[in-house]
DOSE-171112 format. One line per field, with one value per residue (C-alpha): residue in one letter; x, y, z. Coordinates in Angstrom, 2 decimals, decimal comma, always signed. Each point is the difference from the previous one (the first is absolute). Example, Ala and Ser with C-alpha at 12.3 -4.5 7.8 and 13.67 -1.06 7.14 Angstrom:
2
resn (a / s)
xx (+12,30 / +1,37)
yy (-4,50 / +3,44)
zz (+7,80 / -0,66)
REM end
This chain:
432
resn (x / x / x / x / x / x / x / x / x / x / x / x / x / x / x / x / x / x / x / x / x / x / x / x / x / x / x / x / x / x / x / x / x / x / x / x / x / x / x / x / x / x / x / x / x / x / x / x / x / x / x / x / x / x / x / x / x / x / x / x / x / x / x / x / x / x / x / x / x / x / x / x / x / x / x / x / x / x / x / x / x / x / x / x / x / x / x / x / x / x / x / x / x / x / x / x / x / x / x / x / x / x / x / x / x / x / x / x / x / x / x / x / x / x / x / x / x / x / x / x / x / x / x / x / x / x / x / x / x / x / x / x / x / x / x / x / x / x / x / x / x / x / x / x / x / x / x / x / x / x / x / x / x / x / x / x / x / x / x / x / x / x / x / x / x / x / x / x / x / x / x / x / x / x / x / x / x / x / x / x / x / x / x / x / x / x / x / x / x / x / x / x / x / x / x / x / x / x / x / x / x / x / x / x / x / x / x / x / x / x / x / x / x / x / x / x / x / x / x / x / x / x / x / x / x / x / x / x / x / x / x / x / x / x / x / x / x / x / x / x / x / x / x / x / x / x / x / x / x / x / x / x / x / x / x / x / x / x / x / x / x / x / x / x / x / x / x / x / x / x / x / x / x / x / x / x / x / x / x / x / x / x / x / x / x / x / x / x / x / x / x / x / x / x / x / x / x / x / x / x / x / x / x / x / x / x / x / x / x / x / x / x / x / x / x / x / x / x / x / x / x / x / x / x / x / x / x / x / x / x / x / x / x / x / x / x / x / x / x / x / x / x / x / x / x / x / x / x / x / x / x / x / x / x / x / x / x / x / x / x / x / x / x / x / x / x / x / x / x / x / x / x / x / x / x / x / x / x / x / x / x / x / x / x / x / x / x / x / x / x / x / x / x / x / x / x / x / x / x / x / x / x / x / x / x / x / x / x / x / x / x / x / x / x / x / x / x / x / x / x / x / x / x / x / x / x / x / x / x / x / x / x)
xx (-192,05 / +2,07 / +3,06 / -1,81 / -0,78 / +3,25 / +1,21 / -2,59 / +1,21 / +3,31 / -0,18 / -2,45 / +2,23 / +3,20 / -2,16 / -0,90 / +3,76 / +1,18 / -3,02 / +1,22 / +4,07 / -1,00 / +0,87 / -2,67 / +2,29 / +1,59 / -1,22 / +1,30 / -0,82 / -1,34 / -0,71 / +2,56 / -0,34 / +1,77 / -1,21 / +1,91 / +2,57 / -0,86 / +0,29 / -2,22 / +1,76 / +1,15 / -0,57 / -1,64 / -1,00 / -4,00 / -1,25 / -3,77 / -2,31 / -3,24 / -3,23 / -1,93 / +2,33 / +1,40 / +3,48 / +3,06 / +2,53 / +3,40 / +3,18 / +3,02 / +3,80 / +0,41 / -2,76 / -3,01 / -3,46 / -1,83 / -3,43 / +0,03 / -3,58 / -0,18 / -0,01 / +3,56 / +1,52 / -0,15 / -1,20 / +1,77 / +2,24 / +2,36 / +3,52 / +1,19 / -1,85 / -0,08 / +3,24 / -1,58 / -3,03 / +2,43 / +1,79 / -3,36 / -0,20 / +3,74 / +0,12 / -2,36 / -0,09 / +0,78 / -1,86 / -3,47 / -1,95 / -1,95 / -3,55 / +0,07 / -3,80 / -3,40 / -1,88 / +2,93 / -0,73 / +1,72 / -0,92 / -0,43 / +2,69 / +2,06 / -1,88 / -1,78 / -3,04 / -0,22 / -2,25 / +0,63 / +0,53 / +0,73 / +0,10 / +3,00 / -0,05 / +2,41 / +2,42 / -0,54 / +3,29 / +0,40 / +2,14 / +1,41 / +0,33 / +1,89 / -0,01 / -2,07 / -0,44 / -3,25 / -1,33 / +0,76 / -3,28 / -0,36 / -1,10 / +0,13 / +0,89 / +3,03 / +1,01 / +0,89 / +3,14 / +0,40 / -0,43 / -2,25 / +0,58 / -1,62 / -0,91 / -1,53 / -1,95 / +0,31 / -3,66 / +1,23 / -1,14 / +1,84 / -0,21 / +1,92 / +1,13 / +1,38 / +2,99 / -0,64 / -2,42 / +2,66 / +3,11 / +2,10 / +1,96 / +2,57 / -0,96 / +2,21 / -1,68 / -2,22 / -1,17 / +1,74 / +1,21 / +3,33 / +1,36 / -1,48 / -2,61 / -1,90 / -3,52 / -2,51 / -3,70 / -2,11 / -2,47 / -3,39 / -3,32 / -1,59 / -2,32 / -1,35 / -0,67 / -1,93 / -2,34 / -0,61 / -1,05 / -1,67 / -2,52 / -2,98 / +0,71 / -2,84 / +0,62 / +1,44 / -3,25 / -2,00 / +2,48 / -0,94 / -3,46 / -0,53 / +1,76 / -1,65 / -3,39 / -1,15 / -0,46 / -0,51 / -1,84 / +0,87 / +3,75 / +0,02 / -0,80 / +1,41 / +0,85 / +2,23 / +3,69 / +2,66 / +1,34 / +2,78 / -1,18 / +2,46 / -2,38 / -1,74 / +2,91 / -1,95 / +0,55 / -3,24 / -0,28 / -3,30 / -0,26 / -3,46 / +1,82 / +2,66 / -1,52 / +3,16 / +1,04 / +2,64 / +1,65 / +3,20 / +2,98 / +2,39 / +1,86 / +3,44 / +1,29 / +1,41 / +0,72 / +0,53 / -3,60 / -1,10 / -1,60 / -0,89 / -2,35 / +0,00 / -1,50 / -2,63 / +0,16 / +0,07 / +3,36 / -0,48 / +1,83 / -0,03 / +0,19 / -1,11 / -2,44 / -2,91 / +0,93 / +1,06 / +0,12 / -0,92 / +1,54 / -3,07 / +0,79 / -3,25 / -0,57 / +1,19 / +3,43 / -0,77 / +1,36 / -2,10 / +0,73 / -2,51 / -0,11 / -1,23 / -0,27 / -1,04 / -3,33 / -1,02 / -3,67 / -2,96 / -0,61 / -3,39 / -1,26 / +1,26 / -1,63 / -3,34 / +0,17 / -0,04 / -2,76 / -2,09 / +1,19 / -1,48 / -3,06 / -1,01 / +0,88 / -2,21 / -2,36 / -0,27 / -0,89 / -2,56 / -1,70 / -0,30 / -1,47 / -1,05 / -1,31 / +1,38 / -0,83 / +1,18 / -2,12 / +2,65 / +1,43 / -3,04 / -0,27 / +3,00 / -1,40 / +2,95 / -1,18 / +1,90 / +1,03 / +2,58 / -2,28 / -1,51 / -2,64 / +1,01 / -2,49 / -0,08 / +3,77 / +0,28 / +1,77 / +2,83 / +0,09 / +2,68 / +2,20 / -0,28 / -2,14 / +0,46 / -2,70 / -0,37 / -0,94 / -3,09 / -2,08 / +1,18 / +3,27 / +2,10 / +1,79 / +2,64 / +2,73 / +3,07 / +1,83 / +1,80 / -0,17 / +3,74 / -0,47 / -0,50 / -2,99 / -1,98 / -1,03 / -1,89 / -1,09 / -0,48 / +1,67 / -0,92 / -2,27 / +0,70 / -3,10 / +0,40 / -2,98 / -1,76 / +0,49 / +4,11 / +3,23 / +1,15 / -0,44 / -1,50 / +1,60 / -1,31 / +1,07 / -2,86 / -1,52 / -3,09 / -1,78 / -3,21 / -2,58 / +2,44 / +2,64 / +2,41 / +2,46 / +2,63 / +0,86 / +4,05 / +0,01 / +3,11 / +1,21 / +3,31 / +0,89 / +3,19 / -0,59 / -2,96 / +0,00 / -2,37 / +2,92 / -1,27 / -3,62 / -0,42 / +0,44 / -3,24 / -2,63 / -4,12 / -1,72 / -2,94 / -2,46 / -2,40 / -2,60 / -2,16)
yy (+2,64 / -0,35 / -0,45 / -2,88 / -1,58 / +0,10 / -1,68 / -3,11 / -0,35 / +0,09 / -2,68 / -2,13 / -0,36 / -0,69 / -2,61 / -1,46 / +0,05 / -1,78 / -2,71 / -0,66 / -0,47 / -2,52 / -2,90 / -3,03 / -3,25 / -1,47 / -1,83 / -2,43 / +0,62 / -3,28 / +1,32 / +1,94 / +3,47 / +0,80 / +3,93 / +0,73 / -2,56 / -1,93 / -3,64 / -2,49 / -1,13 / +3,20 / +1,14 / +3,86 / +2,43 / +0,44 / +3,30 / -0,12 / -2,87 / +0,95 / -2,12 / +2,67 / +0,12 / -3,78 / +1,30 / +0,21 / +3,22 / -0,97 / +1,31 / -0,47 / -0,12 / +3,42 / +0,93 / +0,71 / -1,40 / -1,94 / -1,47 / -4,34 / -2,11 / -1,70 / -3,23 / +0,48 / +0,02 / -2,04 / +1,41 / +2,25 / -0,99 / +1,82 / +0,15 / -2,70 / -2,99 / +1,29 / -1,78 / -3,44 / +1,03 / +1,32 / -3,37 / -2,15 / +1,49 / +0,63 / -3,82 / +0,60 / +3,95 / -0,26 / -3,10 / +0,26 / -2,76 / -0,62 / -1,77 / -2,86 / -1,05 / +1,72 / -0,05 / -0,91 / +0,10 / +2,21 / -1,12 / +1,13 / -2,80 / -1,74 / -3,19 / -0,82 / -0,48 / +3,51 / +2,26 / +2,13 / +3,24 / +0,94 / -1,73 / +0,63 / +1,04 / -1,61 / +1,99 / +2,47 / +1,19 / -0,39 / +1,06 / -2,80 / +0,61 / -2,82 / -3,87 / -1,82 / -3,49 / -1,86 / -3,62 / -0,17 / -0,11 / -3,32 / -1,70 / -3,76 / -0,88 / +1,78 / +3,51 / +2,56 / +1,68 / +3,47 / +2,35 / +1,91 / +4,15 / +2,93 / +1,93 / +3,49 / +1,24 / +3,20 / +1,06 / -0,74 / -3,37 / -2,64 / -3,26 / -3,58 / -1,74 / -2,92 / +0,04 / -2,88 / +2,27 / +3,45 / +1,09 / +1,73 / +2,55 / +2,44 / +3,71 / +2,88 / +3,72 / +0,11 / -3,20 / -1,35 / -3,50 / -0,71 / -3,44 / -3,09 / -1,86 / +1,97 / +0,44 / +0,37 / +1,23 / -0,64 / +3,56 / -1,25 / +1,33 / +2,59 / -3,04 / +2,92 / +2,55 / -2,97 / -0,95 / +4,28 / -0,31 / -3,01 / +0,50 / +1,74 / +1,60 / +0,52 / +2,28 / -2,03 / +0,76 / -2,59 / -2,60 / +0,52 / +0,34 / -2,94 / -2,39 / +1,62 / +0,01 / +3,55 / +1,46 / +3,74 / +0,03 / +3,77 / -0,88 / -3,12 / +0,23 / -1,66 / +3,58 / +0,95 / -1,18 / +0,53 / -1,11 / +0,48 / -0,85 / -0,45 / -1,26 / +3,25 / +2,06 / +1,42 / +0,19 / +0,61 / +0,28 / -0,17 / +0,20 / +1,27 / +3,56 / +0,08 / -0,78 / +0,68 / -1,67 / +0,61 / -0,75 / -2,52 / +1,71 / -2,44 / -0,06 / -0,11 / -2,32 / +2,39 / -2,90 / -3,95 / -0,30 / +3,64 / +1,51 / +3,48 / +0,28 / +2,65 / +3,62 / -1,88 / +0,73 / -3,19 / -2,69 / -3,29 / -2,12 / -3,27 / -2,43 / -3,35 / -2,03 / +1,29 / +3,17 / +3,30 / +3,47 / +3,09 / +3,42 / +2,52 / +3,47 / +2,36 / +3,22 / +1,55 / -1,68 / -2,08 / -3,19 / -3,50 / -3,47 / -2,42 / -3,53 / -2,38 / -3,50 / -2,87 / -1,80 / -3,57 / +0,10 / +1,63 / +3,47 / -0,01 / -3,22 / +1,26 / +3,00 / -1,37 / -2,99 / +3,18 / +1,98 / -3,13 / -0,43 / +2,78 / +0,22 / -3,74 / +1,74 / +3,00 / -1,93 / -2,78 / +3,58 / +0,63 / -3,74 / +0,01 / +3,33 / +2,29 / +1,86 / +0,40 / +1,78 / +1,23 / +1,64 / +3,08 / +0,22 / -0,45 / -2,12 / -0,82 / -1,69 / -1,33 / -0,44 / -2,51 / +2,71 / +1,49 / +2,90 / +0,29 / +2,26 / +0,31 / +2,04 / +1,02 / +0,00 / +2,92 / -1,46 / -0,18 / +3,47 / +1,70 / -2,38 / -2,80 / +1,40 / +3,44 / +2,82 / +0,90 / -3,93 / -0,59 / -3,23 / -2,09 / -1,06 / -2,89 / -3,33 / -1,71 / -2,83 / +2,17 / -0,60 / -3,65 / -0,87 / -1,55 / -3,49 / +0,61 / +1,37 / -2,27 / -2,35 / +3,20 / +1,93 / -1,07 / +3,04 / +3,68 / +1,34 / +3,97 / +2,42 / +3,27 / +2,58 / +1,96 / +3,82 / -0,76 / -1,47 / -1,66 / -3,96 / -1,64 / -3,39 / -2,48 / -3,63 / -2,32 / -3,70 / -1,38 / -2,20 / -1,97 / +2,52 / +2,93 / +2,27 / +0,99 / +3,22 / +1,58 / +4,03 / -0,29 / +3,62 / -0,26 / -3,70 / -0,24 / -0,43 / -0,56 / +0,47 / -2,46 / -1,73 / +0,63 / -1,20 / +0,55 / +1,79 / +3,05 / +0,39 / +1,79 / -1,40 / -0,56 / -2,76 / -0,28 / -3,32 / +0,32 / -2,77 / -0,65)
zz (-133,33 / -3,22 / +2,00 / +2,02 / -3,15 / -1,34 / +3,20 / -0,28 / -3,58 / +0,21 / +3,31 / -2,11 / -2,57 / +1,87 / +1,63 / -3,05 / -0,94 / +2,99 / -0,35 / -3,89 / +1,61 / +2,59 / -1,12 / +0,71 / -0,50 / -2,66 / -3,31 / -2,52 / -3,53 / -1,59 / -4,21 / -1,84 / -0,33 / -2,73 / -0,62 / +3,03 / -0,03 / +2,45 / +0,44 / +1,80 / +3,39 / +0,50 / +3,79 / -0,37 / +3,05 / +0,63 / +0,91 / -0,31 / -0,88 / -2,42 / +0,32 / -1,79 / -2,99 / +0,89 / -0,17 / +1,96 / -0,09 / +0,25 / -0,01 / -3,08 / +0,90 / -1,52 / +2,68 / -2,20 / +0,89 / -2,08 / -0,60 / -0,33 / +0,13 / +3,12 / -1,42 / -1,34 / +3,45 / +2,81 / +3,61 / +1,61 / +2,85 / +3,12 / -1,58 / +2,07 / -1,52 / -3,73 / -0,55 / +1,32 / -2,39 / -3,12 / +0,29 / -1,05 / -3,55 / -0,92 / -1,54 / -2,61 / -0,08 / -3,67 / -1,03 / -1,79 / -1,74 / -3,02 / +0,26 / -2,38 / +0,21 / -0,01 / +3,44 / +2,14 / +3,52 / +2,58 / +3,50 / +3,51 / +1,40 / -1,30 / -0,48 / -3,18 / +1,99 / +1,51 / -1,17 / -3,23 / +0,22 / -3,61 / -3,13 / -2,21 / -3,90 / -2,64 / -0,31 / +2,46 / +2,03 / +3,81 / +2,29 / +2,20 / +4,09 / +1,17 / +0,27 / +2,79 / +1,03 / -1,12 / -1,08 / -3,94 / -2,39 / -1,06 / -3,56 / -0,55 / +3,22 / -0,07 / +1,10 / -2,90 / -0,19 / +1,84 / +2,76 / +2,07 / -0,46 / +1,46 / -2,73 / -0,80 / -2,94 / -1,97 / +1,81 / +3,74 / +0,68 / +1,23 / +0,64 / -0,45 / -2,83 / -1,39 / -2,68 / -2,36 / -2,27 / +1,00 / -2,27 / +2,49 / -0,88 / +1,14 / -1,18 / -0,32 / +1,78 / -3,29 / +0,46 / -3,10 / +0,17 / +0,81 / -1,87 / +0,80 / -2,23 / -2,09 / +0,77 / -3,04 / +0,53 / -2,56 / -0,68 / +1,34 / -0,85 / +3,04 / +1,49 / +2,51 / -2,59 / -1,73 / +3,16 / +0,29 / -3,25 / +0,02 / +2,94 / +1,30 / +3,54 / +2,52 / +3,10 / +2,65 / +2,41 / -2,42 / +0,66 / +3,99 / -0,67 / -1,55 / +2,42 / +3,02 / -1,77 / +1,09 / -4,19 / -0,24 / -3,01 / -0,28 / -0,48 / -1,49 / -3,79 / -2,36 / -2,09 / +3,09 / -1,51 / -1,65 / -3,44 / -2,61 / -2,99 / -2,43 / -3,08 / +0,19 / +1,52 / +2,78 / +3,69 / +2,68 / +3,74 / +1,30 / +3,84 / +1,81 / +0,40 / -2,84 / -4,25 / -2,13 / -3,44 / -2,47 / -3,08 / +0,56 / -1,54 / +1,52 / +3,18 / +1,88 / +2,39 / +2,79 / +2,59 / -0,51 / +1,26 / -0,75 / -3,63 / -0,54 / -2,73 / -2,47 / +0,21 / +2,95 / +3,20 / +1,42 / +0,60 / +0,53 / +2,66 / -0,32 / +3,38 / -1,02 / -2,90 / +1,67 / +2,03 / -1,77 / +1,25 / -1,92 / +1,18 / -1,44 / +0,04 / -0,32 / -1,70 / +2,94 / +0,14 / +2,56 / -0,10 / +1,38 / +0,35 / -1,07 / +0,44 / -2,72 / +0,00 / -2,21 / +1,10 / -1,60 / +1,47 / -2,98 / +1,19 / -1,66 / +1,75 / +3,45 / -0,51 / -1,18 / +2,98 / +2,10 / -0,96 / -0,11 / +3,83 / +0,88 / -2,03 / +1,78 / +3,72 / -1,11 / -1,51 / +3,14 / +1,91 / -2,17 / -0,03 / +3,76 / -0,23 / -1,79 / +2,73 / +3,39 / +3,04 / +3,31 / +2,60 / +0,78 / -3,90 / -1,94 / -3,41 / -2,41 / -3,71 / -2,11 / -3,80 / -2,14 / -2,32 / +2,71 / +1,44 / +3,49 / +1,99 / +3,78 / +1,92 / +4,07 / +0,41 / +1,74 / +2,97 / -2,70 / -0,38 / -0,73 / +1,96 / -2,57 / -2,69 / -1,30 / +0,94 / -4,04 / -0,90 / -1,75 / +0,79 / -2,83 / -2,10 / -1,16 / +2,18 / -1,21 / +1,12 / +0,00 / +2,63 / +1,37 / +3,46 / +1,94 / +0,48 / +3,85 / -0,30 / -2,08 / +2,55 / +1,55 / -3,22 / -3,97 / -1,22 / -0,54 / -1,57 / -1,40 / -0,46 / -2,08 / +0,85 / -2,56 / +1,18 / +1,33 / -1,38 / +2,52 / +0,61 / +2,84 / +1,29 / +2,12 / +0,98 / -0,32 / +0,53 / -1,50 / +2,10 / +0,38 / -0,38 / +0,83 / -1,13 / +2,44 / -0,98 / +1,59 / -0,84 / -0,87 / +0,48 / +2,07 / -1,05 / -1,86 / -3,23 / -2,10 / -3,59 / -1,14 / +3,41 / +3,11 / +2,75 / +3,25 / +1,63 / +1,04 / +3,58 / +0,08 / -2,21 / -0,49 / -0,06 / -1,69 / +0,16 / -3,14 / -0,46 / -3,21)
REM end
């Protein structure tokens, strides 16, 4: 058996040795490299392509293989069109640029109508691709000096650009300048650190609850945030699973867009003005990503706006009542204080109501109802049972001189939202 063993292993790792000296196609390198001396437009061998770890493993000159971010290469291609490929970026394989304004736009085309795909820092360094042919931006009535380039920033994106607001450069393998005009950038104050800093950040869920209008009142508090304080030096995260705060002892900026804070287990990435992501890692060591984003609606008035929602549909079930009745599931009295005796229900049981539930309990509006089923039902209504934990749902319509309700025993849900019936359901006609 050993021997067998020894046989598999020994074939599974000369198979994994041939698969790692295949060679895939051939790449162009488009940012320096300059830890292993290599520049960009040099043509490399590509042996295995990474989506898990986004990286490409290549092979050196002095045959060593290498790890490079798949944004720092081109595609690979068959060794008989990487020259035709190769000879694209060899014009400009040592030019970079210089941003010279805040918010410059990089585009998808290169037309200054096309849509953005980036905007640009001042001073932040590109690498430039190669020219192309587009209409020139124009101010006055006249066109401005410059070109279209394909360019490519330090994070992988890339995009078109014009040159008036761009000092190009060449760039030795360190990406030091290399003569031309000298290129001053003034030190600028960390504008992202100061919108961190500067904002309250909701879980991204509230953001889609409130513009689809279906509010879970159990996650959407106004508590449930996060905040750096830097008045009272103090960092919390409240989510409805995770209630952390610390002392701010500073932090470090690990990434252009990236800041680690200090002795907390949580690093903050930012993506835009009102989108940042924070990478939490639990007791455990577990590490989470949580969305945050910034909201401009009051919390507290959405929240209120919904309970009184659903106190008026509770309440309109109560007005047209109290008492209803149905001649197979006996008598059902809502009181305007959110209890409820049902009696006779036995039909229900245990296929909708449990065996160990008593006679009386609480209703509440809970639950909202997809906007294709409102022309049937008003919403649902959710019954908790003295004697059992679990919650009893049922669609329902009030009508003239009747309550109509539907068990959603088997109807579907996603999160807060009844979606779609139950493919087999009770219907119950109660009359008062």
């Amino acid at each position: 058996m050993k021997k067998i063993l020894f046989a598999f292993f020994v074939l599974f790792s000369l198979l994994i040795t041939s698969c790692s000296d295949k060679i895939i196609g051939y790449s162009v390198v488009l940012w320096n490299i300059p830890e292993q001396q290599i520049k960009a437009g040099e043509v490399l061998p590509v042996y295995i392509k990474s989506n898990i770890s986004h990286v490409y493993i290549v092979g050196k000159s002095d045959g060593e293989k290498i790890e490079i971010p798949l944004w720092q290469m081109t595609s690979p291609v068959k060794k008989g069109k990487i020259k035709e490929v190769s000879k694209r970026y060899q014009e400009f394989a040592s030019t970079f640029a210089s941003v010279k304004t805040d918010g410059l736009p990089c585009r998808a085309e290169a037309v200054n109508t096309s849509k953005q795909v980036y905007r640009l820092r001042k001073g932040e360094v590109i690498k430039i691709l190669y020219k192309g042919n587009g209409q020139a931006p124009m101010t006055g009535g006249k066109p401005l000096e410059g070109d279209w380039y394909k360019i490519l920033t330090d994070d992988g994106t890339q995009g078109w650009c014009f040159s008036y607001n761009l000092n190009l450069y060449e760039a030795d393998i360190d990406g030091k300048q290399i003569g031309g005009q000298v290129i001053v950038v003034e030190e600028e104050k960390d504008t992202r650190w100061d919108v961190i800093t500067g904002g309250v950040w909701y879980p991204e869920e509230f953001k889609t609850m409130i513009e689809s209008g279906n509010i879970d009142l159990s996650k959407l508090h106004p508590s449930y945030r996060f905040r750096l304080d830097l008045t009272e030096n103090k960092v919390s995260l409240n989510t409805t699973v995770i209630h952390e705060s610390w002392p701010f002892e500073g932090y470090t900026k690990t990434d252009d867009r990236e800041y680690t804070l200090k002795n907390i287990p949580v690093k903050i990435i930012y993506r835009n003005a009102d989108y940042i992501v924070l990478r939490y890692t639990d007791a455990s060591g577990k590490p989470q990503d949580l969305n945050f984003v910034t909201l401009s609606d009051n919390l507290t008035e959405i929240v209120n706006g919904e309970r009184q929602r659903r106190t008026k549909a509770y309440n309109r079930i109560v007005s047209r009542g109290p008492k209803y009745t149905a001649s197979s599931y006996g008598t059902l009295t809502f009181n305007e204080d959110g209890t409820f005796r049902w009696t006779g229900y036995k039909l229900l049981v245990p296929t909708v109501i449990s065996a160990g539930a008593k006679n009386a309990g609480t209703a509440a509006i809970k639950y909202s109802l997809a906007k294709n089923l409102l022309s049937t039902y008003d919403g649902v209504i959710t019954f908790k049972f003295e004697g059992t934990s679990e919650e009893v749902n049922f669609l329902y319509k009030v009508e003239d001189g009747a309550l109509r309700l539907e068990d959603a025993t088997t109807a579907s849900f996603q999160g807060n939202l009844l979606t779609a019936r139950g493919a087999e359901h009770t219907i119950i006609y109660f009359k008062n």
